[in-house]
C-alpha positions as CSV (number, residue, x, y, z in Angstrom):
1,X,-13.6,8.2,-9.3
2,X,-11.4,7.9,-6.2
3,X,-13.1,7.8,-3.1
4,X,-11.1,11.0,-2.0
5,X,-13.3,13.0,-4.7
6,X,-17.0,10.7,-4.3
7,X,-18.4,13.9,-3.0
8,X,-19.4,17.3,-4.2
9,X,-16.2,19.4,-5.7
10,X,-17.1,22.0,-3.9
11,X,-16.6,25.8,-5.3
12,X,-17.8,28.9,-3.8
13,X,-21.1,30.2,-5.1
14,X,-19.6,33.6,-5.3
15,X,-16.8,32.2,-7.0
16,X,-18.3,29.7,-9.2
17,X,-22.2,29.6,-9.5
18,X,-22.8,26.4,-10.8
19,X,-20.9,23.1,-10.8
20,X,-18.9,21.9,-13.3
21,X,-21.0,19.0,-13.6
22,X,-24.6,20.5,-13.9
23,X,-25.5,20.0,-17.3
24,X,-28.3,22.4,-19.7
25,X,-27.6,25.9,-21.1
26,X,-25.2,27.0,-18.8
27,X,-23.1,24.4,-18.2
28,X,-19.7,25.0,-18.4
29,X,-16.2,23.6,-18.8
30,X,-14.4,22.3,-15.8
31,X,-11.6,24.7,-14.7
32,X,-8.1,22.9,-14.0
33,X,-5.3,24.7,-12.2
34,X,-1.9,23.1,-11.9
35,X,1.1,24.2,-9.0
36,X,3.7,24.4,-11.5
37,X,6.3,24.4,-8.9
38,X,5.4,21.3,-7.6
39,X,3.9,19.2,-10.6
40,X,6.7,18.2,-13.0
41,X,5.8,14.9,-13.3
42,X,4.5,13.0,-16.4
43,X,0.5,12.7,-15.2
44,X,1.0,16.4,-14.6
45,X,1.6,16.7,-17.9
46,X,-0.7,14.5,-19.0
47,X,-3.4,16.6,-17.5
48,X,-1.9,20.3,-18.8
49,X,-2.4,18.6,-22.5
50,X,-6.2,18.4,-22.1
51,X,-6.4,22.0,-21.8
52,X,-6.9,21.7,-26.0
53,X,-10.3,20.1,-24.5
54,X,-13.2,22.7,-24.7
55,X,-14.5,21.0,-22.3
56,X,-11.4,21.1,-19.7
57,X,-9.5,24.8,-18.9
58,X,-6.3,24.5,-18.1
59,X,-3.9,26.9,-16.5
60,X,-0.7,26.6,-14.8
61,X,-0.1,29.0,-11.5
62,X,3.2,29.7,-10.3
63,X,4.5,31.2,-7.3
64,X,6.0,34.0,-9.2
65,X,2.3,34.8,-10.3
66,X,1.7,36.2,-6.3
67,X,3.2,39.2,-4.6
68,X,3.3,38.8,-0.2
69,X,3.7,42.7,0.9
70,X,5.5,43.6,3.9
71,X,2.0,43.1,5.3
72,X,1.6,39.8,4.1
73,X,-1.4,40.6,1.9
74,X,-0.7,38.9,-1.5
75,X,-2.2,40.3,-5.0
76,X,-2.4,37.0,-7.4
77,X,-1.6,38.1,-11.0
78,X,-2.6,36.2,-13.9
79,X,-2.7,36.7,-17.0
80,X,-5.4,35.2,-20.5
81,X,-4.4,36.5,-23.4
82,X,-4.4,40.5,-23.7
83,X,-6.0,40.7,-20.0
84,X,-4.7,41.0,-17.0
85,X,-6.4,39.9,-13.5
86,X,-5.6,40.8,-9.8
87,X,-7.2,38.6,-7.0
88,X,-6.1,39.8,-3.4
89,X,-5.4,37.1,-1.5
90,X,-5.3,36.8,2.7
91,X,-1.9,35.6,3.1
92,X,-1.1,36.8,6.2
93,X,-4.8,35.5,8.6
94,X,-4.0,32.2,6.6
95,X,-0.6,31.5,7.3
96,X,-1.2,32.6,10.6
97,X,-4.5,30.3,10.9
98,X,-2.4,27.4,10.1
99,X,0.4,27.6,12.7
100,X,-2.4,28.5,15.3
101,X,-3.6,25.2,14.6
102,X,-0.5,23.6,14.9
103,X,0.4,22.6,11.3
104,X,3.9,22.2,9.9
105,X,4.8,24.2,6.7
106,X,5.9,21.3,3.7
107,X,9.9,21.8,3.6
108,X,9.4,23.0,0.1
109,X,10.1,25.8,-2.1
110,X,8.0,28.9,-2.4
111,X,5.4,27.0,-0.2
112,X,4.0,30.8,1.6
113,X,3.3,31.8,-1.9
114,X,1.8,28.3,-3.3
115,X,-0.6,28.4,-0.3
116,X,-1.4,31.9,-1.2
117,X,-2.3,30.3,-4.4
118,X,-4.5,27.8,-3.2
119,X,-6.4,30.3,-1.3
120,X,-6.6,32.9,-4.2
121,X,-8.3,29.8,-6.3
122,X,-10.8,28.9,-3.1
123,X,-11.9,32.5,-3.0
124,X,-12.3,35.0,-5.9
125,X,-10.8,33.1,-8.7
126,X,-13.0,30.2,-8.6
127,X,-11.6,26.6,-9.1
128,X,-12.6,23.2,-9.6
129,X,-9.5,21.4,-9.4
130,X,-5.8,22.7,-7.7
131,X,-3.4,20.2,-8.7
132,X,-0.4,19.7,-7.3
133,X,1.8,15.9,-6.2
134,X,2.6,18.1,-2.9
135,X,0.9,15.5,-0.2
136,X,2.0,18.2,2.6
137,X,0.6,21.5,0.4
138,X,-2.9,19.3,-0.3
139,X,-3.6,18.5,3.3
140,X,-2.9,22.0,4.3
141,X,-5.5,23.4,1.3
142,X,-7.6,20.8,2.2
143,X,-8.2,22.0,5.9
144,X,-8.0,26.1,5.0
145,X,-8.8,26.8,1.5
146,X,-11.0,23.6,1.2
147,X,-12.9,25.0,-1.8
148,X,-9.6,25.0,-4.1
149,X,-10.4,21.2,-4.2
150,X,-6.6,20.3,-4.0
151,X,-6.3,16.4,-5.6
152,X,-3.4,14.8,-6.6
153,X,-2.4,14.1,-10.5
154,X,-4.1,11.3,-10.8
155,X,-7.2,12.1,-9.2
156,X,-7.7,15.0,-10.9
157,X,-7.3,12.4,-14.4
158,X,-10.1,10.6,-13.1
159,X,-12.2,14.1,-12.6
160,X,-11.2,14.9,-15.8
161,X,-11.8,11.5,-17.3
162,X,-15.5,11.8,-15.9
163,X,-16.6,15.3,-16.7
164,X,-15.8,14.5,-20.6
165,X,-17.5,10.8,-20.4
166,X,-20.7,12.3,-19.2
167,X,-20.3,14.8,-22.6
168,X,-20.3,11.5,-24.4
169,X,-16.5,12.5,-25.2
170,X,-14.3,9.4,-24.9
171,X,-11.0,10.7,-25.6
172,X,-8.2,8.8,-24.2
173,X,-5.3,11.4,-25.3
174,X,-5.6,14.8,-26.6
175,X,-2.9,16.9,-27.6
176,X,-4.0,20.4,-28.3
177,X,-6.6,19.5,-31.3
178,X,-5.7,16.5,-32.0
179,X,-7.4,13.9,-30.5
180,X,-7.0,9.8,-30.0
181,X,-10.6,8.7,-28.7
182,X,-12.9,5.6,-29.2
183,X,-16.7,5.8,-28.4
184,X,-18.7,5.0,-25.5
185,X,-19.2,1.0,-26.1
186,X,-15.6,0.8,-26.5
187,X,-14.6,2.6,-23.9
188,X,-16.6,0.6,-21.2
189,X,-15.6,-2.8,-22.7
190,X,-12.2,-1.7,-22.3
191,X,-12.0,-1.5,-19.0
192,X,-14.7,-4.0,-17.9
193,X,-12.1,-6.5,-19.6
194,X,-9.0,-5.0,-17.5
195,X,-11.0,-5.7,-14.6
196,X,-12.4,-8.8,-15.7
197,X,-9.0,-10.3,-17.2
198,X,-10.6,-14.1,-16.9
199,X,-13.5,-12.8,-19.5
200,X,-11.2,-14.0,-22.7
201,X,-10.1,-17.3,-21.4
202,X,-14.3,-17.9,-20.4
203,X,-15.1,-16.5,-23.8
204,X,-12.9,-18.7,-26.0
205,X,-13.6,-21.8,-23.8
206,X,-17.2,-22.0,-23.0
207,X,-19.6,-23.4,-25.9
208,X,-22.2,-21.7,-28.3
209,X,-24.9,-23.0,-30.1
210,X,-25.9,-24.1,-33.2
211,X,-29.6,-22.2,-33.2
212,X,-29.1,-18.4,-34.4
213,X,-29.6,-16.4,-31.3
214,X,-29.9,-19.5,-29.1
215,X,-29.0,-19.6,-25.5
216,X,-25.6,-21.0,-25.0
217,X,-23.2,-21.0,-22.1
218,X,-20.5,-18.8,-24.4
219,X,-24.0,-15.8,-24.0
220,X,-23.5,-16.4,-20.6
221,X,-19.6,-15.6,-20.4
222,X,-20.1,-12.7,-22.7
223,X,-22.6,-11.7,-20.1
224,X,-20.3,-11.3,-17.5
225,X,-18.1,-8.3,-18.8
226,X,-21.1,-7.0,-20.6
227,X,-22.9,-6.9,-17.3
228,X,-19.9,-5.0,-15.8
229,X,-19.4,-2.8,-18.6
230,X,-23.0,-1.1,-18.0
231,X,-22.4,-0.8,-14.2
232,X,-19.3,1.4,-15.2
233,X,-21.7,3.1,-16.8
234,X,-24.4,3.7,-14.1
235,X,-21.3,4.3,-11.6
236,X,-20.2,7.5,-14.4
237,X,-23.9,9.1,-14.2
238,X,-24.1,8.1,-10.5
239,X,-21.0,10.2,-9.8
240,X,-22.2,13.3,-12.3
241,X,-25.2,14.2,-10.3
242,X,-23.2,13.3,-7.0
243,X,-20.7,16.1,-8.1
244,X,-23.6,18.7,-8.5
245,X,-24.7,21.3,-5.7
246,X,-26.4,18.7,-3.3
247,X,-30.1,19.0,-3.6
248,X,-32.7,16.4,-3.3
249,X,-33.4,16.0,-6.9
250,X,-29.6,15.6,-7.7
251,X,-29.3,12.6,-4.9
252,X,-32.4,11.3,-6.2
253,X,-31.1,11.1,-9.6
254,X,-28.0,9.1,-8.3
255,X,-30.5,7.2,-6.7
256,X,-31.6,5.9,-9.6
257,X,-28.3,5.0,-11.2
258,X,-27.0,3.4,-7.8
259,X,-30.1,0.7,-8.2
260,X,-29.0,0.3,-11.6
261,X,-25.0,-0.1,-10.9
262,X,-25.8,-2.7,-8.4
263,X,-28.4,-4.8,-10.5
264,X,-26.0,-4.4,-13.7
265,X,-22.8,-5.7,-11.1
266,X,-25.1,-8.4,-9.4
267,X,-26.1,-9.9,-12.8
268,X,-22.4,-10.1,-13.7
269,X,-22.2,-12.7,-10.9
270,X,-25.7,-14.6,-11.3
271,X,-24.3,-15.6,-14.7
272,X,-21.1,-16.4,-13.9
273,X,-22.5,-18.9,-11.2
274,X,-24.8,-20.1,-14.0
275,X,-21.5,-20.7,-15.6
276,X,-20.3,-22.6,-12.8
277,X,-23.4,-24.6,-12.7
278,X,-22.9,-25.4,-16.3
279,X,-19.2,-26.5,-16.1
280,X,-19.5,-29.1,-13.1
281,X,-23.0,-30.2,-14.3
282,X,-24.5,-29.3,-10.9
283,X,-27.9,-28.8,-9.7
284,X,-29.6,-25.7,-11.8
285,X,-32.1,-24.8,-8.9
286,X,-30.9,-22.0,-6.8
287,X,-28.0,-21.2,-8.2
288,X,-26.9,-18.2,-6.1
289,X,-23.1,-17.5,-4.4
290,X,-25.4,-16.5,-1.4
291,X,-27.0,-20.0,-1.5
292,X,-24.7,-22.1,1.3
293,X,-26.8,-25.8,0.0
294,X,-25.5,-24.6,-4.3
295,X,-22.3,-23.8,-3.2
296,X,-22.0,-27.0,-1.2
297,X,-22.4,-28.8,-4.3
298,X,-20.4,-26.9,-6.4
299,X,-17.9,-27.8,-4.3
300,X,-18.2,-31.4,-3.6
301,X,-17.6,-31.5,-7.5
302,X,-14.3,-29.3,-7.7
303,X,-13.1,-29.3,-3.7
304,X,-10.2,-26.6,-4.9
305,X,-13.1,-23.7,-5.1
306,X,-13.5,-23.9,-1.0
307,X,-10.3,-21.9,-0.9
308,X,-12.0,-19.0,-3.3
309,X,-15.4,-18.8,-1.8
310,X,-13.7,-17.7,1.4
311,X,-15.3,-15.7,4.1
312,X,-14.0,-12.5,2.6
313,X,-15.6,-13.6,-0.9
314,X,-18.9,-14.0,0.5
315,X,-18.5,-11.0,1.9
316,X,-18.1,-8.8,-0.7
317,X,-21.0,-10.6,-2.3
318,X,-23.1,-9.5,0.7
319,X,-22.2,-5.9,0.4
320,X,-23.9,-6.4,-3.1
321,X,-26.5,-7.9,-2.6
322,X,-28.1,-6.5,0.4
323,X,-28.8,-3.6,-1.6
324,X,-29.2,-4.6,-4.6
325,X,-31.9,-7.0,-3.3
326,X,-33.8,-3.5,-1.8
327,X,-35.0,-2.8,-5.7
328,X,-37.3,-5.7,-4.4
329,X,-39.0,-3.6,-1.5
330,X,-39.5,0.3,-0.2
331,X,-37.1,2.6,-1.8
332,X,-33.5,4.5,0.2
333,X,-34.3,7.4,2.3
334,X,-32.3,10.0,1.9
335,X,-30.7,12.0,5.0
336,X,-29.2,15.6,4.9
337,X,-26.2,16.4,6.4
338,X,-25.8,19.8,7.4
339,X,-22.8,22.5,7.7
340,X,-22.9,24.4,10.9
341,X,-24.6,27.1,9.0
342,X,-27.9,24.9,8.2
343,X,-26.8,24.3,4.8
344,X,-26.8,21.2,3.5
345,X,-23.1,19.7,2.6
346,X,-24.1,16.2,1.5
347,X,-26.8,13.6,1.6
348,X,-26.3,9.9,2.9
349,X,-28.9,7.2,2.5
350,X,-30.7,4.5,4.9
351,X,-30.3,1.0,4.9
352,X,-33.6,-0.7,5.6
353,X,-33.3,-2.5,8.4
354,X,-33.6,-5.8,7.7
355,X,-30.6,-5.3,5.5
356,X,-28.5,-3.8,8.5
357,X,-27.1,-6.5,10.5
358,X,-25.4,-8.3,7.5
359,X,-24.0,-5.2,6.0
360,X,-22.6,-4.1,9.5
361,X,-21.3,-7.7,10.0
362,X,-19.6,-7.8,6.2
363,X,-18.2,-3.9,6.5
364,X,-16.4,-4.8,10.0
365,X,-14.5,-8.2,8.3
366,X,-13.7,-6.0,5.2
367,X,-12.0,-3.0,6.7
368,X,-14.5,-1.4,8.9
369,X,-17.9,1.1,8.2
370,X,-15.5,4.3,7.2
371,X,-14.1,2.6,4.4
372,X,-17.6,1.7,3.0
373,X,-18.8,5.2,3.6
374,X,-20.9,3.5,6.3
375,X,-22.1,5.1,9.1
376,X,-24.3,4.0,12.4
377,X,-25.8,6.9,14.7
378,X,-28.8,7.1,17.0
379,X,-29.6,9.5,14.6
380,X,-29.7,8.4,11.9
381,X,-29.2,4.5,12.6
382,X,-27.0,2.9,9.3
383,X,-27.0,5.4,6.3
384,X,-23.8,5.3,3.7
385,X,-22.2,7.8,1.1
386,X,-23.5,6.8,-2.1
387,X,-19.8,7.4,-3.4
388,X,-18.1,5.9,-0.9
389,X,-19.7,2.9,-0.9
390,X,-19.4,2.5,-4.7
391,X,-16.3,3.2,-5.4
392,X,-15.4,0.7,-2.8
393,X,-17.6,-1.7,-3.5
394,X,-16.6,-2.0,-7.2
395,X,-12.7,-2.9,-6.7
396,X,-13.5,-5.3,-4.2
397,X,-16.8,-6.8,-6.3
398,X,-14.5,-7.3,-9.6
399,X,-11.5,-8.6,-7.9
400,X,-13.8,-11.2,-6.3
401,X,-15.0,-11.9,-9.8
402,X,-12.5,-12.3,-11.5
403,X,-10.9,-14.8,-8.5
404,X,-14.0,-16.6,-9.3
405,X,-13.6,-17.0,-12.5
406,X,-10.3,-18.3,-12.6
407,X,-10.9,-20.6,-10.2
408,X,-13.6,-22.2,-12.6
409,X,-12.3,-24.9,-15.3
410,X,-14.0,-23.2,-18.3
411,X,-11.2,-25.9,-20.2
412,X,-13.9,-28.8,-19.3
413,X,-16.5,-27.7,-22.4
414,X,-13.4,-29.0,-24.3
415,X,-14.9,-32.4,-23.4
416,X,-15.9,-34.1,-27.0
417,X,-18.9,-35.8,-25.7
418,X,-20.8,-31.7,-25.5
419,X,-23.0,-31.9,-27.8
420,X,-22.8,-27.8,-28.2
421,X,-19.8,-26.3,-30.8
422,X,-17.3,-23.9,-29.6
423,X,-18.8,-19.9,-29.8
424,X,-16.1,-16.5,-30.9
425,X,-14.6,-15.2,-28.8
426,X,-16.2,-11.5,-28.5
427,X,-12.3,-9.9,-27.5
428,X,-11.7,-9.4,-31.0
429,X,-14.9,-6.8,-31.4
430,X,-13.6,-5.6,-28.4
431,X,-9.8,-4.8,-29.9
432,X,-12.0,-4.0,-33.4
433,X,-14.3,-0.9,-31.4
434,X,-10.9,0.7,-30.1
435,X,-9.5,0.5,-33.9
436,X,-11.1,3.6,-34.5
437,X,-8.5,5.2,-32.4
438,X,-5.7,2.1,-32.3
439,X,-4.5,0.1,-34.8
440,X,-3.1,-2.3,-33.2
441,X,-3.8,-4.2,-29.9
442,X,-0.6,-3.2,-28.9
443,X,-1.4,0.2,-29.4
444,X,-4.5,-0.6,-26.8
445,X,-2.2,-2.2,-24.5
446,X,0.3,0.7,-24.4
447,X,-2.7,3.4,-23.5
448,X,-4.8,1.2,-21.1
449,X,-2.5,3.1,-18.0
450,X,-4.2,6.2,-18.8
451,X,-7.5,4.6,-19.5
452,X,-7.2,3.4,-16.0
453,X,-6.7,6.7,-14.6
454,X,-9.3,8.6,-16.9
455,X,-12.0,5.8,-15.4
456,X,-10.6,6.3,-12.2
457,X,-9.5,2.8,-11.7
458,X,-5.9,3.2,-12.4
């Protein structure tokens, strides 16, 4: 998920009673509307072909579909089969809303009637997703028909993407009924490797063992994508209770899969230190990036890494494990913010504050608080968006990681004096688990651009 959508899609209860992400008996499929006058592009076409989902409603609007009186009250027409719907639409008070507030119309075609659209879908018709590559025609829904969610193609493929994972549907293309998909271990290996694209070279380099189901530095390698392949996981089911009504039992429930995305991402980098440790034969007492003393001596033994474990590196390890190390001691608290109304619009969560200083310290040198969904108040002192934070954290943890990694010369177990034999590589299972869908690693290759955007990492 983008950070632009790592909140609540927000529809209307009148208009839509339930989220698209609640799941049980009345869960429902997630309802997709593209502006067909200003999506022609290939993702937008992309997205229209999932409409053969059951799971995903499709429907393209068009600015012949709404009528503007001489009054400026607009009647949106659309049509499902044999039926025909009306929704009247407040044209006029909107248009005149947004030039009292001193916004410029998008220079585009039909744009009056497009923003009737979006308003039509915020109000009666009920919508989870308006889609439309119009960056003028999104901010303008975003600020007075808010609940149309507009999101750009490829946002909406990571919405998309999403909602069908947490149905345990991994399909990666789907035209009409016919569908290219792999399954769920596949799917997360897939893209923990594209993040991680140093996990082949550490898998074919770093020995096995001899002793069936030994320890061996070549476990510790695989352990590295493995590791990140479940917090993609815990991120998906993190995000699917996120996208619910907010509630305290909803935040909660992310709760528990934040903890679980940060230990999962955290033990991605213990063993890749214990790599490390392995390679230049240093010191196996706390081994930690965090520990200043281990990395010292990593160091002394390869002098190039001093250049990789930069400030910003340790950073980014910081913003790991401060929380992650909270699993340790009293749980988050959660906070409710509130709409002017009393209603509560979203939920952040506490730091604890011996965490605080470092996290505000780390957040400042790596773009500032807003961009980690940070934020400090007497209020509330330091509390984050659970969202936010991940989906922010998690570009900038794997990068790191994968920096790391090729900064590491794996190519030393080739030495002839180690007594321990060369272990698979575990890339080939990994090319072998999308074979149900592709034949051919090429045939991987040529679909990870939409397995990027599906994941929301494209």
């Amino acid at each position: 998920m983008r950070d632009d959508v790592a909140c609540r899609l927000g529809p209307t209860r009148e208009s839509l009673p339930r989220s698209a992400f609640e799941r049980g008996p009345s869960e429902r499929p997630l309802r997709v509307f593209v502006d067909a006058d200003g999506c022609s592009g290939p993702l937008a076409q992309t997205i229209r072909t999932f409409g053969g989902n059951p799971n995903v409603y499709v429907e393209d609007v068009r600015a012949s579909q709404i009528e503007i009186g001489s009054d400026w009250r607009g009647s949106l027409t659309r049509s499902h089969g044999s039926r025909t719907t009306q929704h009247l639409v407040p044209v006029a008070s909107t248009l005149e809303a947004i030039r009292g507030w001193g916004f410029e119309l998008p220079n585009e075609p039909n744009i009056e009637e497009r923003i009737g659209i979006a308003v039509g879908l915020a109000g009666s018709v009920g919508c989870d997703a308006f889609v439309t590559e119009s960056s003028g025609l999104r901010r303008i829904a975003e600020a007075f028909a808010k609940e149309s969610n507009p999101l750009a193609p490829e946002t909406a493929l990571s919405v998309i993407g999403l909602h069908l994972r947490l149905r345990e549907d991994f399909v990666i293309r789907q035209n009409g009924p016919s569908r290219y998909q792999t399954n769920g271990t596949g799917y997360y290996s897939l893209v923990a490797h594209d993040l991680l694209r140093e996990a082949e070279r550490w898998t074919d380099c770093c020995p096995g063992t001899e002793v069936l189901l030994g320890p061996s530095t070549a476990g510790l390698a695989r352990a590295v994508p493995s590791r990140v392949s479940r917090a993609l996981r815990a991120r998906d089911r993190m995000h699917g209770y996120l996208l619910r009504i907010p509630s305290e039992a909803a935040v909660d429930e992310a709760l528990f899969y934040f903890d679980g995305f940060l230990v999962a991402l955290a033990g991605a980098f213990d063993a890749a230190a214990q790599v490390a440790a392995r390679a230049y034969k240093v010191s196996r007492d706390h081994i930690s990036w965090r520990d200043t003393p281990w990395r010292n001596r990593l160091v002394a033994v390869e002098p190039s890494l001093s250049s990789v474990l930069d400030q910003r590196c340790l950073d980014v390890i910081e913003m790991l494990f401060a929380l992650r190390n909270t699993v340790h001691g009293e749980t988050f608290h959660l906070i409710g913010l509130l709409h002017p109304n009393g209603e509560v619009a979203n939920y952040h969560v506490s730091v604890p504050e011996r965490n605080r200083q470092r996290l505000l310290d780390a957040a400042e040198r790596l773009g500032g608080l807003e961009s980690w969904g940070l934020r400090n108040s007497e209020a509330t002192s330091l509390s984050f968006d659970l969202g936010r934070y991940v989906e922010t954290l998690l570009p900038n943890a794997t990068a790191t990681l994968n920096s790391i990694m090729a900064a590491i010369d794996v190519d030393r177990f080739d030495d002839p004096d180690d007594e321990l034999i060369a272990a698979p590589s575990d890339v080939e299972d990994l090319t072998c688990e999308g074979r149900a869908a592709a034949s051919t690693r090429d045939d991987v290759d040529r679909d990870l651009p939409i397995i990027r955007l599906l994941a929301g990492i494209g």
